[in-house]
C-alpha positions in Angstrom: 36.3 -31.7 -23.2 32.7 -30.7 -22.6 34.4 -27.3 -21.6 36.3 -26.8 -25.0 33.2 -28.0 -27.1 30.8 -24.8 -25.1 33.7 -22.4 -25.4 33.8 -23.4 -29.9 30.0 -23.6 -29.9 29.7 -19.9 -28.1 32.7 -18.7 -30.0 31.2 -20.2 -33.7 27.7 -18.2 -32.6 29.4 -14.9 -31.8 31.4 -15.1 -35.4 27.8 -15.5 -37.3 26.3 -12.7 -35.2 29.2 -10.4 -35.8 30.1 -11.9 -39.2 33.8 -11.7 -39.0 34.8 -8.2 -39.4 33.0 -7.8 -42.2 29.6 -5.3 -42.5 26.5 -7.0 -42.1 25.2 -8.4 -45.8 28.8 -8.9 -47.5 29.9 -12.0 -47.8 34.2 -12.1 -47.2 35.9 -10.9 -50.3 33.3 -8.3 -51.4 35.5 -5.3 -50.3 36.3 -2.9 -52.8 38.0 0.7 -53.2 36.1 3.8 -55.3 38.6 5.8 -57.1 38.3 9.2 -56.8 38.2 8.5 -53.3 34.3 9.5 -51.4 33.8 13.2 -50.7 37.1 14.4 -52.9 36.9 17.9 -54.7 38.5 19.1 -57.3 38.8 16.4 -59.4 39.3 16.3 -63.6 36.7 16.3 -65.9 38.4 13.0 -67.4 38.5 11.0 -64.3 39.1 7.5 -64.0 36.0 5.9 -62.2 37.1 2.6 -61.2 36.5 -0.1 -58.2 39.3 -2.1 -57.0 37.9 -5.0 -55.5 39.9 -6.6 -52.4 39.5 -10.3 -53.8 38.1 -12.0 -57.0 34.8 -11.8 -57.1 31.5 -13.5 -59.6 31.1 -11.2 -61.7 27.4 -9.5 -62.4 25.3 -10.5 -65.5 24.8 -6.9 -65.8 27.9 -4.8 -65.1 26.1 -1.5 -65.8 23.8 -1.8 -63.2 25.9 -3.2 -60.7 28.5 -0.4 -61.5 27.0 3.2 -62.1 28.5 6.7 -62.3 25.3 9.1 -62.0 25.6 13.1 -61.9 24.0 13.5 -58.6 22.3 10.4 -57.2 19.6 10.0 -59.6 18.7 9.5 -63.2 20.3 6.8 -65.5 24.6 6.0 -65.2 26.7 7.9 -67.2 28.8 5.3 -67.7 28.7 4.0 -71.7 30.5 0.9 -71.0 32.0 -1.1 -67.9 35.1 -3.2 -68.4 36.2 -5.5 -66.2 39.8 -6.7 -65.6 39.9 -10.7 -63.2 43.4 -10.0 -63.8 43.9 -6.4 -61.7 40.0 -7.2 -60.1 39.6 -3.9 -61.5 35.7 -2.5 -62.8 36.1 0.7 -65.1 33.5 2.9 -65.9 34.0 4.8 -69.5 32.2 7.8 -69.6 32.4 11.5 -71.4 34.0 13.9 -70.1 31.8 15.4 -66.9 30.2 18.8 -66.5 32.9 21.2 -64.2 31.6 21.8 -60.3 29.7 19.0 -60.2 28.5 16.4 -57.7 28.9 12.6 -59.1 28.0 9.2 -57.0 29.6 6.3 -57.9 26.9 3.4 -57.1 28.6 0.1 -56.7 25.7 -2.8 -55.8 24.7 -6.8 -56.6 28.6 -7.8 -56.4 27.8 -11.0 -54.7 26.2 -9.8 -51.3 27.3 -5.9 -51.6 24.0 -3.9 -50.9 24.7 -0.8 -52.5 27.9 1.3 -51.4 27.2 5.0 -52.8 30.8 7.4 -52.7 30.7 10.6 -53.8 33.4 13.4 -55.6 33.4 16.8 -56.9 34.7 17.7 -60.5 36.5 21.0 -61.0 36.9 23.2 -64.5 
């Protein structure tokens, strides 16, 4: 028994150091997908900018700042509104339409524990 109960007490240290697969500072459940995807080109000047998050999540006091569309990677979000779907877990950034060939980040940060994912796309005329 003593061998079992050193084998869970290593194995139960290892899991907080390494924090289950998951990046250090999110919590399970914080994953989310950027649509357009990080680094794509050539995308319309209507895009949808949306986050697909992985699992439900608490939901921000302040969407606009935990959700930003930004024409480069500073100045104030372009985005005049977020919605937010618990149904589809789905964040949607409505903004007007985006100047051609140029580069936009989408900022997504303060979604429970995620620090700050910045993704990146190109517009096209």
């Amino acid at each position: 028994m003593k061998r079992f109960t050193g084998l869970a007490i290593v194995i139960c240290a290892f899991v907080a150091f390494v924090g289950c697969g998951y990046s250090p500072g999110n919590s399970p459940g914080v994953t989310f997908t950027v649509s357009p995807p990080d680094g794509s080109i050539d995308q319309a000047l209507d895009v949808a900018v949306t986050v697909d998050f992985a699992d439900e999540i608490s939901e921000p006091a302040d969407w606009m700042s935990a959700f930003m569309l930004k024409e480069g990677i500073e100045g104030d979000t372009l985005c005049s509104d977020v919605y937010y779907s618990a149904q589809g877990k789905r964040a949607t950034c409505e903004h007007a339409n985006l100047q051609p060939f140029t580069d936009y980040s989408v900022i997504v940060t303060g979604i429970v524990a995620v620090s700050g994912d910045i993704t990146t796309f190109r517009t096209v005329e």
